[in-house]
N, C-alpha and C positions, 0 to 999 in steps of 0.2 A: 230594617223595620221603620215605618213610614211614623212621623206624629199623627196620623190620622189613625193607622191601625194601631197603634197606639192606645189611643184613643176610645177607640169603639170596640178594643177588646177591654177597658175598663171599665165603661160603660157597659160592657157584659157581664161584667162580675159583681158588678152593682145591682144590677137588676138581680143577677140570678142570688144575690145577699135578700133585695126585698121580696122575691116570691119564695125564699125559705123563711124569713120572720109571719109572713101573711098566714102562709101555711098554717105556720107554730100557732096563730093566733086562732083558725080554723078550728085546731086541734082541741083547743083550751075551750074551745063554746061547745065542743061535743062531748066533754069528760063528762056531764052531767048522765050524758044518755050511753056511752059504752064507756066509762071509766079511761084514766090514761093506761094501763095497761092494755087493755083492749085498741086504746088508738093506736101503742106500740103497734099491736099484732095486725091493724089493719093499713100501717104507713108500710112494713117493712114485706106483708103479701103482694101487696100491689104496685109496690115497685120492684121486689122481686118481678113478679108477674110481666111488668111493661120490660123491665132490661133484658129478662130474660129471652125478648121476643125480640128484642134489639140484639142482642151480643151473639143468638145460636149457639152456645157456647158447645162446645165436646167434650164428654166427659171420658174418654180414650186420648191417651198418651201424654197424661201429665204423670208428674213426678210424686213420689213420695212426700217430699217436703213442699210441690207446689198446694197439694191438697189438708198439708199441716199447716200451710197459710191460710188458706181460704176460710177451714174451720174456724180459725183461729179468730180470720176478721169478722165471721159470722158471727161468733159469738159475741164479740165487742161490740158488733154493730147493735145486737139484742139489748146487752147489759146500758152502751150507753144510750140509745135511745129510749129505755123502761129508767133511766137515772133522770134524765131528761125531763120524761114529760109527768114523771111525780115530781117533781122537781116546782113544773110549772104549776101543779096541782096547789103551789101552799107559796108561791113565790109570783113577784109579777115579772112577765118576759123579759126584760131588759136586764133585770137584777141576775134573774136567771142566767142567761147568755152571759154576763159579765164574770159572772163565776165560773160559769162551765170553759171563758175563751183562759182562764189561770191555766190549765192543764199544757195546752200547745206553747203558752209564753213559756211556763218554766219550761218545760223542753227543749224551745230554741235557747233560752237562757244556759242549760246546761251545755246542750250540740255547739255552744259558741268559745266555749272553754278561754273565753276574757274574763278578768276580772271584772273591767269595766261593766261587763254586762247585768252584774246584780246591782249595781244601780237601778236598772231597770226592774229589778226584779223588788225596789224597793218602794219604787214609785208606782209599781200594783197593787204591791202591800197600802201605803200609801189610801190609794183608789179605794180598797175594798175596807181599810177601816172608816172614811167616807162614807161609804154605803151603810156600815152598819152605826156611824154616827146620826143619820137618817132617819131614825127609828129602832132598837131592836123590836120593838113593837109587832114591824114591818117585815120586819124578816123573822120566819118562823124557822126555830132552831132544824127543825127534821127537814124540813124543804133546802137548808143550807147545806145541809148533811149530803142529801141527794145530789143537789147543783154541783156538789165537790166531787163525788161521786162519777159525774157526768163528766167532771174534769179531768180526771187521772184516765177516764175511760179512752177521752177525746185524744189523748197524748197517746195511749194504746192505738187506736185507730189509725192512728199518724204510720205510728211503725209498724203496723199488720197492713195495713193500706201500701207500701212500698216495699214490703217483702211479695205482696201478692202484684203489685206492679213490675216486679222484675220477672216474675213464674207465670204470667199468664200474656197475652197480648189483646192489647185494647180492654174493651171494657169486658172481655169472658170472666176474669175472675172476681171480678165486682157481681157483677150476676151471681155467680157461681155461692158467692160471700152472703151475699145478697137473699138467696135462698135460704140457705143455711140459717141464716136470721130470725125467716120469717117460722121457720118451723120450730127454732127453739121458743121463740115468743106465744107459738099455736095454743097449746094445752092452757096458758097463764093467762092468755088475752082472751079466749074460747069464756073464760069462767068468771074474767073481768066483765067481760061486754053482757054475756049473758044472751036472752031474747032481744036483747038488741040488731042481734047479728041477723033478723030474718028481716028487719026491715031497708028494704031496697033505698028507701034516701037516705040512709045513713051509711050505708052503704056507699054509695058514689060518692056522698061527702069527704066520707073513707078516702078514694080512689083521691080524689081533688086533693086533700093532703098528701097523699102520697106523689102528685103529678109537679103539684106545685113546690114541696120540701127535696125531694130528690132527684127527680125527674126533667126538670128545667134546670135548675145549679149544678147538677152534673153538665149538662149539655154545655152550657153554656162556661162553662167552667173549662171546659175541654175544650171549648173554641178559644177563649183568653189568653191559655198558657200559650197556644201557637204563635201569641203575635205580644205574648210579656215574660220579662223575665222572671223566673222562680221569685226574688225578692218581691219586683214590685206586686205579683199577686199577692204575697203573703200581706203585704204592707193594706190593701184593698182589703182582707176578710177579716185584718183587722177592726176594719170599722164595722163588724158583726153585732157589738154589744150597744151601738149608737143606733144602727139600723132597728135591732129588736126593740129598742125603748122607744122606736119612734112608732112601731109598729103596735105594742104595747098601747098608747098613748091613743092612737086614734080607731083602731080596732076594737079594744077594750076598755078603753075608757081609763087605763091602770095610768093614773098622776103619779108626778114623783118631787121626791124634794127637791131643793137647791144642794142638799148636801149630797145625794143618792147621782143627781147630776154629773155632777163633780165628779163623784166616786168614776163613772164612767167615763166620763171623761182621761180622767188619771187613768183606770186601763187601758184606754186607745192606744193616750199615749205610749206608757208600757210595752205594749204591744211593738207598736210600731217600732220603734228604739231599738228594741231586739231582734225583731227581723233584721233590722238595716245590718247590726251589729252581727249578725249570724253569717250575715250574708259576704263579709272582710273573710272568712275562716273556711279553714277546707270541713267540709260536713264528716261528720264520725262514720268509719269502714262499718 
């Protein structure tokens, strides 16, 4: 592998970081007019909608337990994407993201079976009493609720995401995941959004969220790993929670303290720490 491709597959995963915070920010101007629930149901149809016209997937000659995967991630994808975007409903995006990336840290924290590695897991701690040095004010208890929420989900995802990477090939069972999603989210976001749902610009708006949160970071995502190692991506979506406060900041106009700064700051780092550290160890059977 070249420093150039190198290179230019991290500068793919960077990009594909900032058109999923833009998205999120998309999201967050339309809860007025379909509710976050209803954004759920219209990020997770239309990108059902698009992969599934990407992947053709077959619904003939999977396995038993390929389709207890799928379910399985479907469901996740529902719960945390609806943890999510209440979540952003009473939180500002960065603060949001910053909580929701705790779920994957403790994870790799545990999968790394070091000690050394709850260091790490202390300098997020750390981070996130930062954050709420920041204001409690500022952080609204039920939107924190949610954001944690979004995090335990995120760490599920992780491992329903590579049970169904090993059962399906390419991206069929993400579609397949994918669906499943947008249907369990149907009837809850149908009643979120309301009359909302008849009019056509909020509609494509819809679509735009969905093109730009999942639809690009996936693609791009999938070109990255071909030319980076597992670690250094991880190390890359680490900077999720800095992207979103940036995104945060001039989208929405959402300031933040010097100490809330910080707080994120101290989960990059976090983060990052325990990737590297995850990455010395044979990963759990």
């Amino acid at each position: 592998m070249t420093r150039g491709g190198a290179g230019s597959a991290a500068l793919l995963v960077v990009a594909g970081l900032a058109c999923q915070e833009v998205g999120a920010a998309f999201a967050v101007l339309l809860f007025p007019e379909v509710g976050p629930l209803g954004m759920v149901m219209l990020r997770l149809v239309f990108s059902a909608g698009i992969l599934l016209a990407i992947a053709r997937p077959s619904l003939r000659g999977n396995s038993r337990d390929g389709w207890r995967a799928v379910v399985a991630l479907g469901v996740v994808l529902a719960v945390m994407n609806g943890f999510f975007y209440l979540a952003l409903e009473r939180l500002a995006l960065g603060v949001t993201v910053t909580i929701e990336v705790l779920g994957p840290l403790v994870l790799s924290i545990v999968m790394s079976r070091r000690a050394s590695a709850w260091l790490w897991a202390l300098l997020a701690f750390a981070g996130v009493l930062a954050l709420a040095g920041g204001g409690w004010e500022r952080l609204d208890p039920l939107g924190v609720v949610f954001a944690l929420g979004a995090a335990v989900s995120w760490a599920g995802y992780i491992l329903a995401s590579a049970r169904v990477g090993r059962e399906f090939p390419k991206l069929d069972g993400l579609a397949l995941a994918m669906a499943i999603g947008a249907v369990v989210a149907l009837p809850i976001g149908v009643l979120d959004a309301g009359s909302a749902l008849l009019r056509i610009d909020l509609l494509a708006l819809g679509a735009a969220v969905a093109i730009l949160s999942s639809t690009i970071p996936y693609a791009f995502e999938l070109v990255a790993l071909r030319r980076l190692p597992a670690a250094g991506f991880a190390v890359l979506m680490s900077l999720a929670p800095a992207t979103a406060a940036l995104a945060g900041f001039l989208m929405l106009g959402q300031g933040m303290t010097v100490l809330e700064i910080v707080g994120i700051a101290l989960v990059v780092a976090a983060s990052v720490g325990a990737v590297r550290a995850s990455a010395r160890v044979e990963p759990l059977a």
